[in-house]
C-alpha positions as CSV (number, residue, x, y, z in Angstrom):
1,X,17.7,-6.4,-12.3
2,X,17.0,-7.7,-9.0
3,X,13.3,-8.0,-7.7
4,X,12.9,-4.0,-6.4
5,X,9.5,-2.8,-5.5
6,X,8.6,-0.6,-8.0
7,X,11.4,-1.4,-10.3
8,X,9.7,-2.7,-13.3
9,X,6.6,-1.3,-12.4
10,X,4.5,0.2,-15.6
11,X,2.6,2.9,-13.2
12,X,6.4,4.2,-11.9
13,X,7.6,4.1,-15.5
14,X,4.6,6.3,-16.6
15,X,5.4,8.7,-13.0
16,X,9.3,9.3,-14.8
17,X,8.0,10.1,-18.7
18,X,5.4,12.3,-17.3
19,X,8.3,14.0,-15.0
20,X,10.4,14.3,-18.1
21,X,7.9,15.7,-20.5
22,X,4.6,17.0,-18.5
23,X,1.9,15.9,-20.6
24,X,-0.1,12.1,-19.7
25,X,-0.8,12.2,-23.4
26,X,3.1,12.4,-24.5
27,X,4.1,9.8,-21.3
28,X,1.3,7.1,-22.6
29,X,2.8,7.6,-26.0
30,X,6.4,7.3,-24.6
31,X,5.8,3.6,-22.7
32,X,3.5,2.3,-24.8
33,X,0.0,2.9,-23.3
34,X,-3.1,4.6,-24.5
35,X,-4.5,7.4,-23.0
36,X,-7.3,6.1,-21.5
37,X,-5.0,3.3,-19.4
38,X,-2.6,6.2,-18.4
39,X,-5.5,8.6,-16.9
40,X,-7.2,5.3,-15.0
41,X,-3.1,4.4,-13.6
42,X,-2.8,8.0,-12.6
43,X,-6.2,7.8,-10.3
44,X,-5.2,4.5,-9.0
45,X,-1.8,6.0,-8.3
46,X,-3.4,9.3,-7.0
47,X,-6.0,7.0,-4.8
48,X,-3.4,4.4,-3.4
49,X,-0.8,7.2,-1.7
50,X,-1.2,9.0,1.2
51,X,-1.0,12.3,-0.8
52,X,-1.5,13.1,-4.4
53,X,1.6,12.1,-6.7
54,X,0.1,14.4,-10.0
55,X,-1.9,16.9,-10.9
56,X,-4.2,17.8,-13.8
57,X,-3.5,21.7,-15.2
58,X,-5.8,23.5,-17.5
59,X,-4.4,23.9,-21.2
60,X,-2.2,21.9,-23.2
61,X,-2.7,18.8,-25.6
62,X,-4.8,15.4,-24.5
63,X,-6.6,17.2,-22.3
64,X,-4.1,19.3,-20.2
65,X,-0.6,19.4,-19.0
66,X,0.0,16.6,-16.1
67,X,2.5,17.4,-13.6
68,X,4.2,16.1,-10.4
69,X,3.8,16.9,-6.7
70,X,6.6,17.7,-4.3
71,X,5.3,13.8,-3.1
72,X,5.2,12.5,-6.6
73,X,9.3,13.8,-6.9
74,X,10.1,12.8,-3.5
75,X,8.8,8.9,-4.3
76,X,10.7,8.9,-7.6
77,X,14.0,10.0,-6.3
78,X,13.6,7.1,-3.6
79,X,12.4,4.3,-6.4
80,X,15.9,5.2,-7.9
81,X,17.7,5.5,-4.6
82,X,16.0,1.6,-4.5
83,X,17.2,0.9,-7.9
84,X,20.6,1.8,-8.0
85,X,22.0,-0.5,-5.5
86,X,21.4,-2.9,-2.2
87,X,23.7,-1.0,-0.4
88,X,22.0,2.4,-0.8
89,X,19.2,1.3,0.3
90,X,20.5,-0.5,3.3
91,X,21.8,2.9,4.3
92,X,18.6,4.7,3.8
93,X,16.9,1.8,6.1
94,X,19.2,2.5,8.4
95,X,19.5,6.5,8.7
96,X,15.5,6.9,8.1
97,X,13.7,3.6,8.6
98,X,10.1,5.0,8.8
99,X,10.6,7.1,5.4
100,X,11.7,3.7,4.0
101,X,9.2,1.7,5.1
102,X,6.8,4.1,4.5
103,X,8.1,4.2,0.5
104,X,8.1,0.5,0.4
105,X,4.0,0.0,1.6
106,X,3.4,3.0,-1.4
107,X,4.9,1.1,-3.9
108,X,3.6,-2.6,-2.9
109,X,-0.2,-0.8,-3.0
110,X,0.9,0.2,-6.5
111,X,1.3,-3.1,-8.0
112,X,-1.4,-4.5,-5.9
113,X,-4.0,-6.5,-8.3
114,X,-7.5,-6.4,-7.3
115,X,-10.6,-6.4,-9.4
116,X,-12.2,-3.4,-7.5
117,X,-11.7,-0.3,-9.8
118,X,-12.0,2.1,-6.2
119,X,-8.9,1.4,-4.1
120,X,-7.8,4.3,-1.3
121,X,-5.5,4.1,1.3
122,X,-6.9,5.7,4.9
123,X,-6.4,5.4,8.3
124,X,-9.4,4.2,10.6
125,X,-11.5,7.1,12.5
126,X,-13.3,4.7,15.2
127,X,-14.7,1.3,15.1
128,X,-18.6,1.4,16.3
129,X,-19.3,-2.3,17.4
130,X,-22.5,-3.9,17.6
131,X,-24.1,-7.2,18.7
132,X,-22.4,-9.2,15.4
133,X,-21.1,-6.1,13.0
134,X,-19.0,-3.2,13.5
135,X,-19.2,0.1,11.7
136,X,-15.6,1.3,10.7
137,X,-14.5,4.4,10.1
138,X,-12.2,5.7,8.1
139,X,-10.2,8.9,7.0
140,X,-9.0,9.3,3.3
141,X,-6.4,11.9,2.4
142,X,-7.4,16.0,2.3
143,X,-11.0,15.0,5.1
144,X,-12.9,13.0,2.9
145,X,-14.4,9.9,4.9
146,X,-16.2,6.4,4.4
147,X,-17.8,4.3,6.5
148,X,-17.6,0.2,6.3
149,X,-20.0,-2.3,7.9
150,X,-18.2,-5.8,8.5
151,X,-18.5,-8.2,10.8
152,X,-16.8,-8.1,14.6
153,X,-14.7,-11.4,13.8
154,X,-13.2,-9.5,10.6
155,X,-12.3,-6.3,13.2
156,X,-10.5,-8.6,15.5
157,X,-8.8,-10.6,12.5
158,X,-7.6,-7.4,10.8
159,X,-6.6,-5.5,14.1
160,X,-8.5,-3.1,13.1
161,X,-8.3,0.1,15.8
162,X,-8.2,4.2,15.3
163,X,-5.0,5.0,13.7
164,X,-4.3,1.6,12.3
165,X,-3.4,2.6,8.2
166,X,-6.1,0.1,5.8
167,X,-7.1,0.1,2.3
168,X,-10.9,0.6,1.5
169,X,-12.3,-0.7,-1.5
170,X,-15.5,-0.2,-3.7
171,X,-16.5,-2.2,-6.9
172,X,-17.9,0.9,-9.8
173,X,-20.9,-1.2,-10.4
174,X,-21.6,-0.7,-6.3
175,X,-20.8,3.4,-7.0
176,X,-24.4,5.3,-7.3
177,X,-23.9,8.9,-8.9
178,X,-26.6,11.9,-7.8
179,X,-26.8,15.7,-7.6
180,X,-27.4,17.9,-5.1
181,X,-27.4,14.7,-3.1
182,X,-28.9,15.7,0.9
183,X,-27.2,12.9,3.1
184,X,-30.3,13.8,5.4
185,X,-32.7,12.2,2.6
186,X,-30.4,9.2,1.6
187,X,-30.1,6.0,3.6
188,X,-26.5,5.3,2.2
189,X,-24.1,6.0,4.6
190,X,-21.3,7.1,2.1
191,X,-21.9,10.3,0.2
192,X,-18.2,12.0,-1.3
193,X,-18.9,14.8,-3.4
194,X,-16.6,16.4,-6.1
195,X,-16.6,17.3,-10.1
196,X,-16.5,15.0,-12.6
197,X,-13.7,14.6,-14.5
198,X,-13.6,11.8,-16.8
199,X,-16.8,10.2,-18.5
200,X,-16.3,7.2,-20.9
201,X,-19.3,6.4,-22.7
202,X,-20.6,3.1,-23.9
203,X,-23.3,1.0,-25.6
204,X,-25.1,0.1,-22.6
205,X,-23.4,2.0,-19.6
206,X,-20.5,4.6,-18.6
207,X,-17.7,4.9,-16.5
208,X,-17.9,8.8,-14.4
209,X,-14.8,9.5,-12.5
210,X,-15.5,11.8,-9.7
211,X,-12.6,13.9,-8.2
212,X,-13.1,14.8,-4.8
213,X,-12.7,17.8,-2.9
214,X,-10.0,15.8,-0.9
215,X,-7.7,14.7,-4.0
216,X,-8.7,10.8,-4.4
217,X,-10.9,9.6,-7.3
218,X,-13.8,8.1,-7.4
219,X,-15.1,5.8,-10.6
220,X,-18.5,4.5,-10.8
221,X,-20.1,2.3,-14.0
222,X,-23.9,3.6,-14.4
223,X,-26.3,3.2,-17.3
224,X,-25.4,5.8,-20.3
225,X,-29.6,6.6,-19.8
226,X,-28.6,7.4,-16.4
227,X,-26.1,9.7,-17.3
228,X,-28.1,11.8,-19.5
229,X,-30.7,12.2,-18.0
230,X,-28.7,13.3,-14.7
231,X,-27.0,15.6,-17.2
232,X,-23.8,14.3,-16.1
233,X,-21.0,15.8,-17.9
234,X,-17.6,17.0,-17.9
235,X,-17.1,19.5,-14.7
236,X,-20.7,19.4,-13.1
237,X,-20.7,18.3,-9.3
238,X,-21.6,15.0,-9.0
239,X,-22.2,13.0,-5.9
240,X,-20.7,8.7,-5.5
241,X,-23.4,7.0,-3.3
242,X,-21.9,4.1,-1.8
243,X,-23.4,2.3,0.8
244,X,-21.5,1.2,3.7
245,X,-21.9,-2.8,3.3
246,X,-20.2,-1.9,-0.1
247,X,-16.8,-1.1,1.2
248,X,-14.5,-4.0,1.7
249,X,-11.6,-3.1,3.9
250,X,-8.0,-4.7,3.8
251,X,-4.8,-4.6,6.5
252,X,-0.9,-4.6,4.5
């Protein structure tokens, strides 16, 4: 098979099984994956495109039934358009080369490797510069926002400007979790509230998933102490604390 985006892609593979059967736990069976490892691909998936490509439902076995979005259909029917032959997707270049182009940076952020487990695609708000750093803006899917602090020279090497599309990333060990978190009272610039979803305990510390009010994810690694005595659990608002210098921005 020739070198598609997408086209041998585990996270894409998991999109179709989970299209054909509506359950994550039945998909992870189906290519081979645990559960665990399908949930964390779905966030990632959910994080890196511009709009939600699943949804969680209430009910139904491993945790509740998964289904797509209109958007999660819509970038599956064009992964096969891709797939099927050169020539049909020459003619999709051709009669609607932004969709196209637009599909191809979705997929190329999906098999992206980077070691930071928080990866969301945005678009830049405004770019507040100062003597040597500049505070960037940006604007995640459904209004949520975060704030980076970089230098000027990395602005003017990444062309960064408002409406220019970038990828902010956040390490979990850099993600603090709170409640009932007043961004009055807290120096940390970034403060994205939601429910958590998803708590994966250890011997030493846990993984919280956050999902925000916007549709992205959020996954922060805190002591297992921390956690209980927060009384973090399974759909309590919690609050990721991330502080601006903690945000690491990147151009495609």
């Amino acid at each position: 098979m020739l070198g598609w985006p997408g086209s041998e892609n585990p996270a894409i593979g998991l999109l179709e099984k989970i299209e054909a059967c509506g359950s994550i736990n039945q998909a992870a069976k189906a290519v081979g994956i645990s559960y665990k490892s399908a949930w964390e691909q779905l966030n990632a998936l959910n994080n890196l495109s511009p709009r939600s490509l699943v949804v969680r439902q209430a009910g139904g076995s491993g945790g509740g039934g998964t289904i797509l979005t209109d958007e999660g259909r819509v970038l599956l029917q064009r992964v096969r358009m891709l797939r099927r032959e050169l020539q049909a997707f020459m003619t999709f270049f051709g009669d609607q080369p932004e969709e196209a182009f637009n599909t191809l940076k979705t997929l190329r952020r999906i098999e992206m490797k980077v070691s930071a487990r928080n990866v969301w695609t945005g678009r830049v708000v405004c770019v507040g510069k100062g003597t040597v750093n500049s505070i960037v803006e940006v604007a995640l899917k459904g209004g949520d926002t975060v704030a980076a602090v970089i230098t000027n020279n990395s602005v003017e090497r990444l062309g960064l400007a408002p409406g220019i599309e970038v990828l902010a990333m956040v390490k979990a060990p850099s993600v603090m979790v709170g409640r009932d978190c007043q961004k009055s009272k807290l120096s940390a610039r970034n403060i994205l509230t939601g429910t958590i979803s998803h708590i994966d305990h250890g011997a030493v510390n846990d993984v919280v998933t956050i999902d925000l009010n916007g549709g992205s994810t959020v996954t922060a690694i805190i002591t297992s102490e921390s956690v209980r005595s927060l009384g973090l659990a399974l759909g309590v608002e919690a609050s990721a604390i991330i502080k601006a210098s903690s945000v690491i921005l990147a151009v495609s």
